[in-house]
Each structure stands twice: as C-alpha cells, then as structure tokens.
C-alpha positions as CSV (number, residue, x, y, z in Angstrom):
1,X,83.7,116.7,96.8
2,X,80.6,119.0,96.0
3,X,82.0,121.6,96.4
4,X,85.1,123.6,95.2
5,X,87.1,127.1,94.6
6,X,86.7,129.3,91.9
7,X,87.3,132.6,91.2
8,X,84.6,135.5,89.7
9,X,85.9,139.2,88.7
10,X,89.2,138.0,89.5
11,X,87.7,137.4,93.0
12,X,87.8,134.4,95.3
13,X,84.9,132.4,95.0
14,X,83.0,129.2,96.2
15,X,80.9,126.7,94.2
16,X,78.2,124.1,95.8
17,X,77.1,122.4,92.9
18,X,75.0,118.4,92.3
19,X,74.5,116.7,88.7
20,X,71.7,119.2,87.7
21,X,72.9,122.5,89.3
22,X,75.6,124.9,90.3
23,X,75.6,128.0,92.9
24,X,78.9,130.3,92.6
25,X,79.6,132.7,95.7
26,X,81.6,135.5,96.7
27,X,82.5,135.7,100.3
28,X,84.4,138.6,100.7
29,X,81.2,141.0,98.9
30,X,78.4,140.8,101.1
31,X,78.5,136.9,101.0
32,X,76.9,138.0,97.4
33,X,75.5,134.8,95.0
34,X,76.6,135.3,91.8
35,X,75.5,132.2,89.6
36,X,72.3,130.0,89.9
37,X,72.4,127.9,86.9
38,X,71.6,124.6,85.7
39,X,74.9,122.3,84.7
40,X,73.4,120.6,81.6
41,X,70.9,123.3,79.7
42,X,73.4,126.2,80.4
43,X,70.1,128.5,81.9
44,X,71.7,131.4,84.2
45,X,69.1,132.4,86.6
46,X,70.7,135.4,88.0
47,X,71.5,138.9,86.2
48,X,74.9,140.8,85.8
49,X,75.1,144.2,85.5
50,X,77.2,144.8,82.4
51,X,78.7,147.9,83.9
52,X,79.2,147.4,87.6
53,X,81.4,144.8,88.1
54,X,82.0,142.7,91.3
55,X,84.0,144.5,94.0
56,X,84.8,143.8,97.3
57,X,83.0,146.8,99.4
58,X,84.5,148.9,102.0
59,X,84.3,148.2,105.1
60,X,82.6,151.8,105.9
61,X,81.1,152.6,102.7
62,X,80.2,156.4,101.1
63,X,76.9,157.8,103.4
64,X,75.8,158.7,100.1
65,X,71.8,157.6,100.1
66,X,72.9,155.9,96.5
67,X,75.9,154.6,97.2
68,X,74.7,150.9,96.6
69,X,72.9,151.7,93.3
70,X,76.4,153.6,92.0
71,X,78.8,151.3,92.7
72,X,78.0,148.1,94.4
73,X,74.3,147.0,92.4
74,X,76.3,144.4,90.2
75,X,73.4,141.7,90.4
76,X,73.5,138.6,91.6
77,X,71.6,137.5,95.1
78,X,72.5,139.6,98.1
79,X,70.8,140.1,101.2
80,X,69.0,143.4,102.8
81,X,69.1,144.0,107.0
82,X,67.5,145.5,108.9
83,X,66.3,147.7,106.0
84,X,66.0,148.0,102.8
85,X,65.9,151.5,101.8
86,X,68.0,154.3,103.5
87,X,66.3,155.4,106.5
88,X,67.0,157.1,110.3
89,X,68.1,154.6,112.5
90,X,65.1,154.4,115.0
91,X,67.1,153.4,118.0
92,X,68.9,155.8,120.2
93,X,68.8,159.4,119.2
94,X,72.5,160.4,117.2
95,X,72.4,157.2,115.5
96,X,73.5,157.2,112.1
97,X,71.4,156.7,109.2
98,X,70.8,152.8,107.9
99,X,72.4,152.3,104.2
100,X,70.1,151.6,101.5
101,X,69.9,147.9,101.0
102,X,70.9,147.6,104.3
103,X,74.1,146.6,106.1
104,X,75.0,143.3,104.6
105,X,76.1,144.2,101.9
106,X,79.6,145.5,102.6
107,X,79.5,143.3,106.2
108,X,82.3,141.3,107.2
109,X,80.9,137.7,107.4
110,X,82.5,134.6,108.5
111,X,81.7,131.4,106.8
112,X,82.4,127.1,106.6
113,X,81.0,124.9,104.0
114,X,80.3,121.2,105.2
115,X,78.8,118.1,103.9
116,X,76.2,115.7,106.0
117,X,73.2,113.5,105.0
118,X,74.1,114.2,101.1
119,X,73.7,117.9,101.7
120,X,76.4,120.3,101.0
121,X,75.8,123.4,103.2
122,X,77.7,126.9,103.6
123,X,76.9,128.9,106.2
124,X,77.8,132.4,107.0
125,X,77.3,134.5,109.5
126,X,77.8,138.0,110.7
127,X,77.8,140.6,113.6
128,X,75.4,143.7,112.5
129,X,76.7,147.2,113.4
130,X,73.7,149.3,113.0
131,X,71.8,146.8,115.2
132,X,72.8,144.9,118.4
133,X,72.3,141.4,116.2
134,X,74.1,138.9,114.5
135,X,72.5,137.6,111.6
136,X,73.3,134.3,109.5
137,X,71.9,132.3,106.4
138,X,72.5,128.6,105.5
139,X,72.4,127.8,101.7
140,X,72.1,124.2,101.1
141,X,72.1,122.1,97.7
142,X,71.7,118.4,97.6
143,X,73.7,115.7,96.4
144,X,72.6,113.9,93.3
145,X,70.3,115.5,90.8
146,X,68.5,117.3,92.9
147,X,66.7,120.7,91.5
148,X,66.2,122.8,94.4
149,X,68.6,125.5,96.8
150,X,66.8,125.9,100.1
151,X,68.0,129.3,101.7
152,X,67.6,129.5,106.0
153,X,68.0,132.5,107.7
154,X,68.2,133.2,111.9
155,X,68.4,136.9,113.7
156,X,69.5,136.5,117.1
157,X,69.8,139.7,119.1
158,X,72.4,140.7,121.8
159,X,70.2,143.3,123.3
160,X,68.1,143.8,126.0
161,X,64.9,145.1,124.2
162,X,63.2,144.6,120.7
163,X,64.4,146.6,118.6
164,X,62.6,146.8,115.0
165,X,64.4,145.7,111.8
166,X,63.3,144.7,108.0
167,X,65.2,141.6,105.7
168,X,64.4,140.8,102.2
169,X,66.4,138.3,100.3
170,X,67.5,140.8,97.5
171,X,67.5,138.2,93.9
172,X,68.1,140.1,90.9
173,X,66.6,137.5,88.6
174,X,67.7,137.3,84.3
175,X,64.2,137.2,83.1
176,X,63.7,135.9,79.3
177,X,60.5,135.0,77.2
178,X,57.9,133.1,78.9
179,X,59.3,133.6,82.4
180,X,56.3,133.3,84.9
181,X,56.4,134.3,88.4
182,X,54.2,132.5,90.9
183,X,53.4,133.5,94.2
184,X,51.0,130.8,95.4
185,X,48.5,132.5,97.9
186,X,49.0,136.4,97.1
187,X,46.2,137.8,96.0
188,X,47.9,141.6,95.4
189,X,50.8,143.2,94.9
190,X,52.1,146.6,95.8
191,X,54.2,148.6,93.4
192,X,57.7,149.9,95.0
193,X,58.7,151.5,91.6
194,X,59.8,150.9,88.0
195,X,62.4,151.3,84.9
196,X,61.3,151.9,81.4
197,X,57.8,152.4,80.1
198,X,55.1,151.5,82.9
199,X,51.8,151.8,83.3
200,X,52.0,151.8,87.1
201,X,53.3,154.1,90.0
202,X,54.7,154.1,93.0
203,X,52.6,152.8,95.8
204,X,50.3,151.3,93.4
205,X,48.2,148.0,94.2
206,X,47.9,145.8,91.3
207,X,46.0,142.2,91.1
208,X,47.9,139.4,91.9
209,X,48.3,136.6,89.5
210,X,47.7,139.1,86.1
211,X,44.6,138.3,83.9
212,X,45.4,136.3,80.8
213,X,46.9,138.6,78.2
214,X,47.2,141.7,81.0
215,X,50.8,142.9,80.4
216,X,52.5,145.6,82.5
C-alpha cells in the first residue's frame, strides 16, 4: 500500500510515499504538508520553525492581524484563500475582515486517499466561510520511482455573482548552499518584503533570473 498513518507533533498524520520520495500530512491543521523529502538521500525540502510547533488551529481563530505569524507559521506547505494578507472583506458591507494567510489554514476540511493507474492520490476539500465557495486540492505521487508531486486545485462557487478572491500555494521551502530557484518565463520579480540584511524594499522590482555573481 503506498500510503500509510503516521503521526507528526504527536498529531495524526498521513504519508503518500514511492521508492524515491515521501510526502507527510496533517489533516486536521489546515490540511498542512509537513515533509517533502527524498527516501534514499535523506534531503528535507520543507522548513520547520524551531519554535512554533504544529497545532491543530481553532476553529475561529484570534482577529488579531498576526495571529498566523504568532502562533500557527510552523512551516511546512499550506495553502492561502481567497487572500493572502489580512484585508476588508469586499463583499457585502459588515463583513468581517479576511485572516492573513487566508482562511485555510484553520478550515475544517474533509479528505480520502485512493489509489488508480499507479497513482496514489489524497484529496481534500473544504466549504470556505468568508466566501460562498468550496475550494479543494488533489496531491498525487506516483508509484515506482517516480520524482515528481503534481498539486491540482478547483474553486467552485455557490453564489450567484463573481465575487473576487486571491490563492497562493504557501511552501516554506529549507534552502541550503547551491539552492537555485527557476522560474522558466519570468522575466521580473516584485519584492513583498524581507528578513535580515537586504538590499531591497518593499514593492521593489528586481530582474528575474539574477546576473551571474548578483547576490541579494
């Protein structure tokens, strides 16, 4: 079976995993990915935060715009719908605001794991709050040694009129030396913000691959 339980923080878990690779999950935070690693070399692709452990959110979370980044950024792979930073609802007036990193988060999701065509797949759905939506994401791994985790993801609304909404897949990636990133067709990138020493500011637009030896 490719697939199998396991537990992370003490916390019920779910591995999809091949000869080459393993993905470890947590259903009950956010449908949160926790491990993205290869089975033989050992390489962990996602970050931990050494001092925000995994924990199951609550339903109704602190309003606090920084709620996310206080208690609930523990790395990992989560999701962010319909926006990522804390903002007014634009729907009706009296609506309350949207959470940063959105509402998925600390959602309620419902999920089943399956196996057909030598593809194990988990799927997991759930009905937004903040917007008349339901919103669900397949993760599939194939059998064999196969080296690649192809992520699908489907909005489909419950309401009469458009309404607008953002998503970013949310990847907090561990980077070591000689990690590239490629990004093949962007040309430039736009600065959101930074940690440590920096060059660069907010709302800055920066070329996109850097020149050879350019370092930021």
């Amino acid at each position: 079976m490719p697939y199998r339980q396991t537990t992370v923080a003490d916390l019920p878990a779910i591995s999809l995993y091949n000869d080459t690779l393993e993905l470890i999950a947590l259903p009950s935070v956010g449908a949160r990915i926790t491990h993205l690693r290869r089975r033989r070399r050992g390489r962990e692709w996602l970050w931990h935060n050494p001092v925000l452990p995994f924990e199951v959110p609550a339903p109704e979370p602190d309003p606090s715009p920084s709620v996310y980044v206080d208690r609930y950024d523990s790395g990992g792979w989560d999701e962010c719908f319909p926006t990522v930073g804390a903002c007014p609802n634009p729907g009706p007036v009296g609506q309350p605001l949207l959470p940063d990193h959105g509402e998925l988060w600390h959602a309620w999701w419902t999920h089943d794991v399956y196996v057909n065509a030598g593809v194990t797949t988990w799927r997991s759905v759930t009905q937004c709050r903040s917007v008349p939506a339901f919103f669900s994401r397949l993760v599939e791994v194939p059998a064999g040694d196969g080296d690649r985790v192809t992520l699908s993801y489907s909005v489909k609304s419950t309401a009469d009129q458009p309404f607008p909404w953002l998503w970013s897949a949310h990847p907090l990636f561990t980077v070591q030396p000689g990690t590239r990133i490629e990004l093949p067709g962007i040309e430039t990138m736009k600065v959101d913000g930074g940690l440590g020493p920096t060059p660069l500011s907010a709302d800055a637009d920066v070329r996109w691959p850097l020149d050879g030896g350019e370092s930021y």
